[in-house]
C-alpha positions in Angstrom: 66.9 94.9 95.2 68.5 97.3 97.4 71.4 97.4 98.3 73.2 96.9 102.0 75.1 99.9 103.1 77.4 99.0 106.8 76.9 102.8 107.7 72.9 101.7 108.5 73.3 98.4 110.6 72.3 98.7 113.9 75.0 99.6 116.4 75.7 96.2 117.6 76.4 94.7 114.0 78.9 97.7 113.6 80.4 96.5 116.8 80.4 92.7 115.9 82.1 93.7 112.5 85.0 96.3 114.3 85.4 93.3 116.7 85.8 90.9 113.9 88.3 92.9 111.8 90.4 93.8 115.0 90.6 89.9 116.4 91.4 89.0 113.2 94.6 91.9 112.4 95.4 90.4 115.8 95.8 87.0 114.3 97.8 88.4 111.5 100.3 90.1 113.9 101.0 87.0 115.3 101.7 85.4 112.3 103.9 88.4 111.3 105.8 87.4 115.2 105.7 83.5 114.8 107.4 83.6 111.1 109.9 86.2 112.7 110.9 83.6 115.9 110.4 80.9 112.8 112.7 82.1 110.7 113.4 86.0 111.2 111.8 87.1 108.0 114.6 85.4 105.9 114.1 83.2 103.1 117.6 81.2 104.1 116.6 80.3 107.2 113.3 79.8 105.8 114.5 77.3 103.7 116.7 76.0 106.0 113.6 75.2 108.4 111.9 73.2 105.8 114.7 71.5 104.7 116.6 71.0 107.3 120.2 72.3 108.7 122.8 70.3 108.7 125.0 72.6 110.9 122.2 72.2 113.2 122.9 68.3 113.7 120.0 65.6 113.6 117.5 67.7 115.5 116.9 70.0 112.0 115.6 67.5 109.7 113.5 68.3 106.7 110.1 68.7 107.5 108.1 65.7 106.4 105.1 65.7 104.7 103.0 64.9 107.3 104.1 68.0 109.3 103.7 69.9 105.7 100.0 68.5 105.7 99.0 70.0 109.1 99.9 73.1 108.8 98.2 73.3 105.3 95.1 71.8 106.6 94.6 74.2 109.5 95.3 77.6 107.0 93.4 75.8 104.5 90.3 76.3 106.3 90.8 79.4 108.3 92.4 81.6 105.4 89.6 81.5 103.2 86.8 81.4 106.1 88.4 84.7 107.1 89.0 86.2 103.7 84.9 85.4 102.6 84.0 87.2 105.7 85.7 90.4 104.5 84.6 90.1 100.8 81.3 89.4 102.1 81.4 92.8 104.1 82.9 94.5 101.0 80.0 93.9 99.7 78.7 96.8 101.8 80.5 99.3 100.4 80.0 101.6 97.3 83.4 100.2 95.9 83.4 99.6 92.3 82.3 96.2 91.9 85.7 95.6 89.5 87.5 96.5 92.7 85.9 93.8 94.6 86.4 91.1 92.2 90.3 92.4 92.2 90.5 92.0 95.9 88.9 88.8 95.9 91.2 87.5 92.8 94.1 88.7 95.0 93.2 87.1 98.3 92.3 84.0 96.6 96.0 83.7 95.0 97.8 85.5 98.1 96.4 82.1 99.7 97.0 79.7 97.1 100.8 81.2 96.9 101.3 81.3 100.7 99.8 77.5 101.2 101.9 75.9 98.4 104.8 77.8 99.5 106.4 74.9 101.8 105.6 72.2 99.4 107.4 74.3 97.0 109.8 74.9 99.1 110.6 71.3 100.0 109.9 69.2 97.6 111.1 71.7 94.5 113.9 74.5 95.3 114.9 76.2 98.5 115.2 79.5 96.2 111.2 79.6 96.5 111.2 80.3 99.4 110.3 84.1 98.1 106.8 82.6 97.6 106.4 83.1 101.4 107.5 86.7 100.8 104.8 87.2 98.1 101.8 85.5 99.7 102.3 87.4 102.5 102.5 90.6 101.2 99.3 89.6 99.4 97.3 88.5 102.0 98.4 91.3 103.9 97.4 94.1 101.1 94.4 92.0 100.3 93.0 91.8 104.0 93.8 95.3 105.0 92.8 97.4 102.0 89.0 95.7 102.0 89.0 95.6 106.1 89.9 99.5 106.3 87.3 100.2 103.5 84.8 98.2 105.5 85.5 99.7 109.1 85.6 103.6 106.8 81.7 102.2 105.5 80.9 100.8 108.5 81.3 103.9 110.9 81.7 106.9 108.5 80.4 106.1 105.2 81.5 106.7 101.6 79.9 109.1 99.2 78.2 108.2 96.5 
């Protein structure tokens, strides 16, 4: 069988892929900004959101599980739907096939950390909030590194 190299799509697939990866850096951006208006990148006021302030008065209640639940369910299903689309294009490039299966390994528990995070948070200890810090880090390393080796492939091409 031989194998799919993204330097030979046709022009319009490269497009659709460059349009892809760009929408979807987009989307992390905003993530970056919402957690930053959330809670400024700081795991006491990240703890503090999901637990509650009292300082703040009756307004800053822990998060219940329901809220916990809706968020999970929505990056439940758009975190991996995104993340198979890149290791599905990494498959496109000469990378070392070990490489792939790290990048996948690592996106998978970049995910798993960041979505059990709040639960963690909340119903364990407020000092795990960190676990934000480390699935985000992940799923940022694990997105990029694969999505600039798949725009390199897809308009330039590795070497053999």
């Amino acid at each position: 069988m031989e194998k799919i190299r993204l330097n030979q799509l046709p022009l319009s697939l490269k497009w659709a892929i460059t349009a892809f990866l760009f929408l979807t850096s987009l989307a992390f951006g905003v993530a970056v900004w919402q957690s930053f208006e959330r809670y400024e990148l700081n795991h006491e006021k990240t703890s503090q959101y999901y637990l509650g302030d009292p300082a703040e008065g009756e307004s800053a209640i822990p998060k219940p599980l329901g809220h916990l639940v809706s968020v999970t369910h929505v990056h439940s299903f758009t975190m991996p739907l995104v993340f198979l689309a890149v290791w599905i294009g990494l498959q496109g490039t000469p990378l070392a096939s070990r490489w792939k299966v790290v990048i996948c390994l690592g996106g998978f528990l970049s995910i798993l950390t960041y979505n059990t995070a709040p639960y963690v948070v909340r119903y364990y200890s407020a000092h795990s909030a960190f676990l934000f810090t480390v699935g985000g880090i992940g799923l940022f390393l694990f997105f990029f590194w694969p999505a600039g080796a798949i725009l390199y492939e897809t308009w330039r091409g590795f070497k053999d």
